[in-house]
C-alpha positions in Angstrom: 144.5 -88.9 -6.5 148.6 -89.5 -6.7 150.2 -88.2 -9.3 150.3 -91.0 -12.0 147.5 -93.5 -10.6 144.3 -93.5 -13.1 141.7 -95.4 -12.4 140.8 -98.3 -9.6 142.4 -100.8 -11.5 144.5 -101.8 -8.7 141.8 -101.5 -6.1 139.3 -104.0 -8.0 142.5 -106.4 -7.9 143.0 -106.9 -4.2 141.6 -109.7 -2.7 139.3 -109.6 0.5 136.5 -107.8 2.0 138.2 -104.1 1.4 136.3 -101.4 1.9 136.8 -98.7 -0.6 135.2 -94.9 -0.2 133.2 -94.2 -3.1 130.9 -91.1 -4.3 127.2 -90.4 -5.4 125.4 -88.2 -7.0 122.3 -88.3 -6.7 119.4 -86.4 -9.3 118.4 -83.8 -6.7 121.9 -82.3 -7.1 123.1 -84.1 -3.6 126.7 -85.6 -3.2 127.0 -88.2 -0.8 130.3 -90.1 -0.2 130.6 -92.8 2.1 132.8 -96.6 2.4 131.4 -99.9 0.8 132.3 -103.2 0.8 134.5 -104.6 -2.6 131.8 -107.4 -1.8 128.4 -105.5 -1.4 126.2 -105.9 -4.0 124.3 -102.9 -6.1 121.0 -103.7 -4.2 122.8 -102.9 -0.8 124.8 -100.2 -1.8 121.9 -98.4 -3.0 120.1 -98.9 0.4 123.0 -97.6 1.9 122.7 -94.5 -0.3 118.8 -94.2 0.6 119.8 -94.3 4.0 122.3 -91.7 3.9 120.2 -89.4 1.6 117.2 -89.7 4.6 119.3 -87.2 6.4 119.9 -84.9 3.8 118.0 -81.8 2.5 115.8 -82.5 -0.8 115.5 -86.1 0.5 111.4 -85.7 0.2 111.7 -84.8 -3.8 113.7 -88.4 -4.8 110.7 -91.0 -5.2 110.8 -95.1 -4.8 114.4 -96.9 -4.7 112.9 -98.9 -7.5 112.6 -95.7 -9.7 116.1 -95.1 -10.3 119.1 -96.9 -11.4 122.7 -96.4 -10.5 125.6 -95.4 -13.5 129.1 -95.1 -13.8 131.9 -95.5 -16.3 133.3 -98.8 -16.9 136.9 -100.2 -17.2 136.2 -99.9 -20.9 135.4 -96.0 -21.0 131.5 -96.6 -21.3 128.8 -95.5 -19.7 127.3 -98.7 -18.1 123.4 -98.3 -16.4 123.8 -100.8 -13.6 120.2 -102.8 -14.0 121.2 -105.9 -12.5 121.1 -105.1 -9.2 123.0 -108.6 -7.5 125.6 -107.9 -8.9 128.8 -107.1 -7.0 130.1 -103.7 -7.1 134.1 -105.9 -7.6 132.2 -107.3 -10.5 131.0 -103.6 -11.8 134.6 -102.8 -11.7 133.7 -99.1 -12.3 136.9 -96.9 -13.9 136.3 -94.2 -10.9 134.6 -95.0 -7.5 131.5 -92.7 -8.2 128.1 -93.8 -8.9 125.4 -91.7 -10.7 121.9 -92.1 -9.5 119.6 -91.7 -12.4 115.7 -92.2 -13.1 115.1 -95.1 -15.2 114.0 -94.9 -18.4 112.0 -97.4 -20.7 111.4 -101.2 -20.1 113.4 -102.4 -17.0 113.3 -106.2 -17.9 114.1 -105.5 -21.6 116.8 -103.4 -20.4 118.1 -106.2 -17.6 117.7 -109.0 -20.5 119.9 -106.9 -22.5 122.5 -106.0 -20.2 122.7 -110.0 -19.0 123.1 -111.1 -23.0 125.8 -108.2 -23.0 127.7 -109.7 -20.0 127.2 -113.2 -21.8 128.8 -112.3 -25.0 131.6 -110.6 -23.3 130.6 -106.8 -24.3 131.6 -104.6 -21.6 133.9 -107.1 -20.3 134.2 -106.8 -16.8 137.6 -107.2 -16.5 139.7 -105.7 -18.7 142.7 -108.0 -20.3 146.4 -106.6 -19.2 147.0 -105.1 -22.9 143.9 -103.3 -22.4 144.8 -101.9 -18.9 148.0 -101.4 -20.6 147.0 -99.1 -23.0 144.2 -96.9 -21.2 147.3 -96.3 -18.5 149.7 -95.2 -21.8 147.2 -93.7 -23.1 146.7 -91.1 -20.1 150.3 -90.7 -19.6 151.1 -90.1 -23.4 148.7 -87.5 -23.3 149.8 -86.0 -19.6 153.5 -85.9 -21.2 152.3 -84.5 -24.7 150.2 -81.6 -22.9 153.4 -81.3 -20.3 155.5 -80.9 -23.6 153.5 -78.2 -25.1 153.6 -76.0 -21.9 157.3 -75.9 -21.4 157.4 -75.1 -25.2 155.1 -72.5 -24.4 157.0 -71.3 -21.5 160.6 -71.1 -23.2 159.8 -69.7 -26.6 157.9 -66.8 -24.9 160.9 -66.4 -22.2 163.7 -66.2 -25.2 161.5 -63.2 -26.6 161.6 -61.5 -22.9 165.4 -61.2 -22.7 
């Protein structure tokens, strides 16, 4: 990632059928990466996934599609279980591209009821207002220049006790 750039902020923003290279992880330990569509939706991405994982080694211990559900962090810095699977991965808007492949666990239509009446209420919004965007991105840079800061502190007090 460039120095300075955070995020897919800018990626989620373009319009068009853009395909973006994004990474799994999958619960056997495997890493696949591989390009999607900014238009596919969870249900085909995760087919893709199965698809790709056929070839790999371990392939044999992961179980039914339908077992497991696909994670990642949000715009908003949470970790967001994607259960509604028709949804587009552009509506997702996930922070990083990478997608964590995890067993579900509990009720899968109380969990998709609440994660619709979350959506509807605007928790978790799906796309971040400008101030918010705003200050994640000062956020990270405050910090990168604070900790930059520090170092060259660091570096010239213990250089004025060298000479």
């Amino acid at each position: 990632m460039p120095p300075g750039k955070y995020g897919m902020q800018e990626e989620w923003g373009k319009e068009g059928d853009q395909e973006i290279v994004m990474d799994f992880l999958l619960p056997t330990g495997i890493f696949l990466k591989f390009p999607v569509s900014q238009n596919d939706t969870i249900r085909n991405i995760k087919k893709m996934v199965w698809k790709n994982a056929s070839r790999e080694a371990l392939f044999c211990a992961l179980g039914d599609p339908d077992l497991y559900v696909f994670t990642c962090i949000n715009q908003t810095a949470e970790r967001e279980e994607l259960e509604e699977e028709s949804r587009r991965i552009s509506d997702v808007r996930p922070f990083m591209c990478v997608l964590r492949l995890v067993a579900r666990e509990g009720d899968r239509g109380e969990k998709l009821t609440n994660a619709q009446i979350s959506l509807l209420i605007g928790k978790g919004e799906p796309h971040p207002s400008q101030a918010a965007v705003a200050r994640q991105q000062g956020f990270v840079t405050g910090g990168r220049l604070v900790f930059f800061e520090v170092r060259f502190c660091q570096k010239v007090t213990s250089c004025q006790y060298l000479t």
